[in-house]
C-alpha positions as CSV (number, residue, x, y, z in Angstrom):
1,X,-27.7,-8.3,9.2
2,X,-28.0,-11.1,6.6
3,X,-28.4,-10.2,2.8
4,X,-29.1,-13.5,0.8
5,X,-29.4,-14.3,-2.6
6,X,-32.3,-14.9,-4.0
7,X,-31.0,-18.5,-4.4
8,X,-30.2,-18.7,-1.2
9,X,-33.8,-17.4,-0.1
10,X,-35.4,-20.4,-2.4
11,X,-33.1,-22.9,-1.5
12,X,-34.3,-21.7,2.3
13,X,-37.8,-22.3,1.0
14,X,-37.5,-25.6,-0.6
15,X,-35.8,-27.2,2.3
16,X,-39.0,-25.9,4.4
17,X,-41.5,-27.6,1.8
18,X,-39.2,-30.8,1.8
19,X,-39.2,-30.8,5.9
20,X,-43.4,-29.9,5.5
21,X,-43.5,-32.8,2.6
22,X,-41.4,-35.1,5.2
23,X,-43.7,-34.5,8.2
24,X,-46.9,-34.5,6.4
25,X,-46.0,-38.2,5.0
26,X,-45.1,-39.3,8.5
27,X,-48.4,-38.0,10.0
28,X,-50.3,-39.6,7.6
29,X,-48.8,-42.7,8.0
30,X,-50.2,-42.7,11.6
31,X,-53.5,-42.7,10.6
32,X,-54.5,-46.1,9.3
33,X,-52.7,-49.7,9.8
34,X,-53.3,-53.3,8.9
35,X,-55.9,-53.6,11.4
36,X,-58.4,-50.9,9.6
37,X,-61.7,-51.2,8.5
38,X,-62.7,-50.9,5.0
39,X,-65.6,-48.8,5.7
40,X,-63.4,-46.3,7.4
41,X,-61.2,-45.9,4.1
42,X,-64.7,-45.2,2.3
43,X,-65.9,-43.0,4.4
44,X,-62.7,-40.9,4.9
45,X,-62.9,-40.8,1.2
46,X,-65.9,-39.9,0.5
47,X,-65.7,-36.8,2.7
48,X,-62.4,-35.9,1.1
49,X,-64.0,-35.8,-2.3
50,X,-67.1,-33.8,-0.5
51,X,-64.8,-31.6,1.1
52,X,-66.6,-32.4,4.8
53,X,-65.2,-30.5,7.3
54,X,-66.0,-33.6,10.0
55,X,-63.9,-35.6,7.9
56,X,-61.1,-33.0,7.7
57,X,-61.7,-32.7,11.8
58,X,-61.0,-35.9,12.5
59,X,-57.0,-35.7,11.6
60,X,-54.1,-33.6,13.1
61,X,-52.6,-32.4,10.3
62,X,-48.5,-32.0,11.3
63,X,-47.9,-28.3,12.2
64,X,-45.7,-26.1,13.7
65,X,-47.4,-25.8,17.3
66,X,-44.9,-27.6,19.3
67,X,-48.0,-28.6,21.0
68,X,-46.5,-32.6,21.9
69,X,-43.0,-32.7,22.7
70,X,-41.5,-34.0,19.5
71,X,-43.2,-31.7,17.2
72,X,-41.6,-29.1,15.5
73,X,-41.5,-25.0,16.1
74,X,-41.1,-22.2,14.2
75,X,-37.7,-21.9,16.3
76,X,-37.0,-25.8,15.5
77,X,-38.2,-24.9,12.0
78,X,-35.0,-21.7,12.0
79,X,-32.5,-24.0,13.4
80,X,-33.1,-26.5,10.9
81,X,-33.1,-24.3,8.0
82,X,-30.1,-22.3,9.3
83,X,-32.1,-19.0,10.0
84,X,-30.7,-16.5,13.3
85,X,-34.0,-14.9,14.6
86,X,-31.8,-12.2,15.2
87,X,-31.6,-11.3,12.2
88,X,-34.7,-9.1,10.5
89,X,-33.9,-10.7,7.2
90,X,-34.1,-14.3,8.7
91,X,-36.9,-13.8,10.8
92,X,-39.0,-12.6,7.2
93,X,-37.4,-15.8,5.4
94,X,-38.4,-17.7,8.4
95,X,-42.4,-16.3,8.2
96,X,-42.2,-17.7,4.6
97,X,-40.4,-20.7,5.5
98,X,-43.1,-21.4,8.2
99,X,-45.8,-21.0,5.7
100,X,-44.2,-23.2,3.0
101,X,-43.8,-26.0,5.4
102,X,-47.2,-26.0,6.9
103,X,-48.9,-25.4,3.3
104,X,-46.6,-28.8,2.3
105,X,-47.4,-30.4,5.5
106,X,-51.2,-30.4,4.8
107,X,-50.5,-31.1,0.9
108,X,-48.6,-34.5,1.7
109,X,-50.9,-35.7,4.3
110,X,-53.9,-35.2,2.6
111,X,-52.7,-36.9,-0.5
112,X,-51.5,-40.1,1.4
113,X,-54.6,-40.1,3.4
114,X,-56.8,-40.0,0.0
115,X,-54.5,-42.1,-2.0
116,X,-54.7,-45.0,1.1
117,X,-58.1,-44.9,0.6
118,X,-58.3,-45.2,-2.9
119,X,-56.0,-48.0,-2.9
120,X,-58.2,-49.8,-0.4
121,X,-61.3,-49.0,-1.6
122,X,-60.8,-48.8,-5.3
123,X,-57.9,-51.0,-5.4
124,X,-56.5,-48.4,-8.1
């Protein structure tokens, strides 16, 4: 049974934001290119700054589903972070890890999404 520091547990949990910050950025950057309108930077936006779910619905925010076959796991999620799930104290490290990464996942996609549309749109 694994006893860590709390150190070690935060340490843990900050490499699970960095991974969440990571993927979050790299989903984002899928959402827009060269070839996008203007009007569909102002309109994503707008219902960003309304808080409009259909905007919100219109974007896979990076998760741990494993749902396409290079996304991450909670189980990808414990190798990476060095966590045995046979452990009881590494599987509760690992339900905080999970929710650190998926809370920084959301975090860092939304703010690239928002701050490529402000740049196209506002130019700021």
């Amino acid at each position: 049974m694994s006893k860590r520091t709390e150190a070690e547990y935060e340490a843990i949990i900050a490499e699970a934001r960095k991974l969440g910050a990571d993927a979050g950025n790299a989903g984002a950057s899928w959402c827009y290119d060269g070839n996008t309108k203007p009007e569909w930077y102002a309109h994503v936006l707008k219902g960003i700054r309304d808080g409009d779910p259909a905007v919100y619905d219109m974007f896979r925010v990076p998760d741990l589903s494993g749902e396409f076959a290079d996304t991450p796991t909670d189980r990808t999620l414990a190798a990476d972070l060095d966590l045995d799930l046979d452990d009881d104290d590494d599987r509760l490290t690992l339900d905080d890890a999970c929710d650190a990464y998926i809370e920084a996942a959301s975090e860092a996609f939304w703010s690239d999404i928002e701050r490529a549309c402000i740049l196209q749109t506002e130019g700021v």
